[in-house]
Backbone as JSON, one array per atom type, in Angstrom:
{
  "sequence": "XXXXXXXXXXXXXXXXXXXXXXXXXXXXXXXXXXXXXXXXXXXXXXXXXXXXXXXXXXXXXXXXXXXXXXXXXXXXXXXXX",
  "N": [[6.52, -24.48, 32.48], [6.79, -21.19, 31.49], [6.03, -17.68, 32.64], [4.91, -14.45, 32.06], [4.54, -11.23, 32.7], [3.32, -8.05, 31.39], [3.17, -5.13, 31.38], [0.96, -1.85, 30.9], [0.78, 0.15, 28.15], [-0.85, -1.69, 25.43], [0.41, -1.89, 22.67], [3.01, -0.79, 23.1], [3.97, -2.97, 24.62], [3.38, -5.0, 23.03], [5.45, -4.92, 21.44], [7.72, -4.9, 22.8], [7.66, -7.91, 22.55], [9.04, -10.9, 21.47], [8.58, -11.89, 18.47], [6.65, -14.82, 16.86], [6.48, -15.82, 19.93], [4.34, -15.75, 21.44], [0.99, -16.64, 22.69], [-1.26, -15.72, 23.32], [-2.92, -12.88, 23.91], [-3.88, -10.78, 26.56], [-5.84, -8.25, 27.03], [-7.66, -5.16, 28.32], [-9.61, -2.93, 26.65], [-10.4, 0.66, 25.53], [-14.08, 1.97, 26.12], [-15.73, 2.76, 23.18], [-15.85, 6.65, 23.0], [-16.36, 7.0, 25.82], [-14.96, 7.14, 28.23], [-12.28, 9.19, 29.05], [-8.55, 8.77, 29.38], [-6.57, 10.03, 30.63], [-4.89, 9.52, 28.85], [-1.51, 10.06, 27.27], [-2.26, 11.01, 23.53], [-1.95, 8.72, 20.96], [-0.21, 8.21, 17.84], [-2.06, 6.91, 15.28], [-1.59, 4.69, 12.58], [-2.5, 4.96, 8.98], [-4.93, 2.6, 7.94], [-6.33, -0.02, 6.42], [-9.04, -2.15, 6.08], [-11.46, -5.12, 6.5], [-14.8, -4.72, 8.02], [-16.76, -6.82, 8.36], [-16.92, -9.69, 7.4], [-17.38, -10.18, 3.55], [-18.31, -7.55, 3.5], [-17.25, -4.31, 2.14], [-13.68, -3.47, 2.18], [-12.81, -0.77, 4.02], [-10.94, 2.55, 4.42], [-9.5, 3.82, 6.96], [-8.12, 6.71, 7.81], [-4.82, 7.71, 8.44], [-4.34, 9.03, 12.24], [-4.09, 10.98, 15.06], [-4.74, 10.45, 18.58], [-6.39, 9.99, 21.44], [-7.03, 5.87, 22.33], [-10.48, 5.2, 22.09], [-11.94, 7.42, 22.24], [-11.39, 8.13, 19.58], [-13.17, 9.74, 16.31], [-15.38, 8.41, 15.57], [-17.1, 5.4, 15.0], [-16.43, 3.96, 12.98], [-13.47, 4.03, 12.96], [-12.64, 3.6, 15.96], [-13.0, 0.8, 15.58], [-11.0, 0.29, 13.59], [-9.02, 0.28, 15.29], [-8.87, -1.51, 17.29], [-8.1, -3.59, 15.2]],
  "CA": [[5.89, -23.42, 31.71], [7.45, -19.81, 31.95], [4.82, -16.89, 32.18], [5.68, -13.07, 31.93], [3.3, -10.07, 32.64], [3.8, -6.82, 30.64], [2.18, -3.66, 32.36], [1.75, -0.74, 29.88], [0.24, 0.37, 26.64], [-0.33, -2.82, 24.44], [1.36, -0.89, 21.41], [4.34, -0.53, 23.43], [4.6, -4.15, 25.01], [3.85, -6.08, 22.35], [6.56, -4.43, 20.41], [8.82, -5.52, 23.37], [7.9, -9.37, 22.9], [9.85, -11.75, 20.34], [8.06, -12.41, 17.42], [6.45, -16.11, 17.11], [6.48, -16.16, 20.86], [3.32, -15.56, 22.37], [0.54, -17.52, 21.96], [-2.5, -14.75, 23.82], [-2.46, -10.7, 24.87], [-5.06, -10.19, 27.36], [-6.41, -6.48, 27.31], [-9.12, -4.47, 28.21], [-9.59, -1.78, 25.46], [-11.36, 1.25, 26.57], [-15.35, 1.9, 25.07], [-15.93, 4.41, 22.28], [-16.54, 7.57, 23.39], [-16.94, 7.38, 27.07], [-14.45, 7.74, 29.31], [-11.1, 9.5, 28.89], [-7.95, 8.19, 30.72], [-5.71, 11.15, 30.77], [-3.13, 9.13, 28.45], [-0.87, 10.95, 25.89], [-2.66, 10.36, 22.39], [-1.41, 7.61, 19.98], [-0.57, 8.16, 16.94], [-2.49, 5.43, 14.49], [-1.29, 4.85, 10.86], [-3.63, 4.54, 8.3], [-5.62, 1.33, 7.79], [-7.5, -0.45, 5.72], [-9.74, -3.26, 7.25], [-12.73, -5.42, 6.19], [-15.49, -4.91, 9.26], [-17.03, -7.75, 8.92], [-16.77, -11.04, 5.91], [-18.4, -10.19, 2.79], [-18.11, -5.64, 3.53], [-15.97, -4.25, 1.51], [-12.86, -2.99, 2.91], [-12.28, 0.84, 4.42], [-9.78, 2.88, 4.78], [-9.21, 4.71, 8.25], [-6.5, 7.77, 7.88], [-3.76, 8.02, 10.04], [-4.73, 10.21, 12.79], [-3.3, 11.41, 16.53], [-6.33, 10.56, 19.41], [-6.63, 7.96, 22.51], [-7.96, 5.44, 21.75], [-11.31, 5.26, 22.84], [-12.12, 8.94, 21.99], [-11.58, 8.86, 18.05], [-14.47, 10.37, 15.41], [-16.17, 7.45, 14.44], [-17.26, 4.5, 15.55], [-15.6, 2.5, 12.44], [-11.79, 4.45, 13.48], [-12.36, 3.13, 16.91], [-12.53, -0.33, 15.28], [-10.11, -0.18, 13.17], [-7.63, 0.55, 16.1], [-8.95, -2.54, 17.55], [-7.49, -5.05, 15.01]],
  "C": [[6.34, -22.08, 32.27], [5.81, -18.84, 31.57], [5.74, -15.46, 32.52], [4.51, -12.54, 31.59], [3.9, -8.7, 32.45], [2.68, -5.79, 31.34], [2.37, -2.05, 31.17], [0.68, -0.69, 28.67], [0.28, -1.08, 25.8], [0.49, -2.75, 23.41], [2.69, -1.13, 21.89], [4.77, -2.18, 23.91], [4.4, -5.13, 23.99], [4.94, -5.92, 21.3], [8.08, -4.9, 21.4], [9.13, -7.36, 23.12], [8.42, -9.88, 21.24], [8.46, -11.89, 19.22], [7.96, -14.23, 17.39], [6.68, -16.86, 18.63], [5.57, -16.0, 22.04], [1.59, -16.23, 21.5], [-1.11, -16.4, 22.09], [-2.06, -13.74, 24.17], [-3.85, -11.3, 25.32], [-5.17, -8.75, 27.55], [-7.14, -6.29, 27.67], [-8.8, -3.0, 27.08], [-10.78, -0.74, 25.9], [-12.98, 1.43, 25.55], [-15.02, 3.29, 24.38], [-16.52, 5.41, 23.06], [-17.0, 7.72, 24.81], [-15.9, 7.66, 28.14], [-12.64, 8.41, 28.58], [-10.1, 9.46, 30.06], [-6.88, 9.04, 30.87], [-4.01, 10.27, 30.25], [-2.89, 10.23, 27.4], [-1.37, 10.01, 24.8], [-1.51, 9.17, 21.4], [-1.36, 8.06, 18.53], [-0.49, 6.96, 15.79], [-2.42, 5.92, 13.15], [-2.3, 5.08, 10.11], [-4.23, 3.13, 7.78], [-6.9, 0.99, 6.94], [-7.78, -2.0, 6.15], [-11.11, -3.39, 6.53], [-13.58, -5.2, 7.71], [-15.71, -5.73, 9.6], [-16.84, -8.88, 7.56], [-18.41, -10.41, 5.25], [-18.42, -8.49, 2.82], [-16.92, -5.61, 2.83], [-14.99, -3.8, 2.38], [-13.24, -1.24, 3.16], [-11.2, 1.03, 4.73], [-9.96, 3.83, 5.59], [-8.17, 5.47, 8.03], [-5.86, 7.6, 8.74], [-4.9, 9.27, 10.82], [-3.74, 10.38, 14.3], [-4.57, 11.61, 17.42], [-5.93, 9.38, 20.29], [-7.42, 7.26, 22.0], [-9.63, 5.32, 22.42], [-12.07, 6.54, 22.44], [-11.74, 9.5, 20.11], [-12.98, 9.04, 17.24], [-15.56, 9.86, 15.34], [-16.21, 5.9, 15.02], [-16.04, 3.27, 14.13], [-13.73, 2.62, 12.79], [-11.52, 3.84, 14.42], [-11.97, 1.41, 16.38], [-11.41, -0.95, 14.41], [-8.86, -0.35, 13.68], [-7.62, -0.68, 17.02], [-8.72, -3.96, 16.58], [-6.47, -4.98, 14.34]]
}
């Protein structure tokens, strides 16, 4: 069994790994609104995302923010899936 540990922005490493070749990411993702980690902001597309089965969908705008530190509690989630 081969293993390989990526150090880094998830954004950025899972964009390094093959496609159809990983089976788990392990992260920690930071909480809404509480701490700020002195990274350079992200900028997140726009998204549309059900919350939960059975809600209708939303649509999140693009925006430019860490994550962790955007408007709205549903923005933060939509940057989480």
């Amino acid at each position: 069994m081969h293993h390989k540990f990526y150090l880094g922005h998830v954004i950025d490493c899972l964009k390094a790994i093959k496609s159809d070749t990983v089976q788990t990411v392990v992260t920690s993702p930071p909480y809404f609104g509480l701490r700020d980690y002195g990274l350079p902001p992200t900028e997140w597309p726009e998204i549309t995302y059900s919350p939960m089965a059975g809600v209708p969908s939303i649509t999140i705008p693009s925006m430019v923010c860490c994550h962790g530190l955007e408007p709205d509690p549903l923005s933060f989630i939509s940057h989480e899936v």
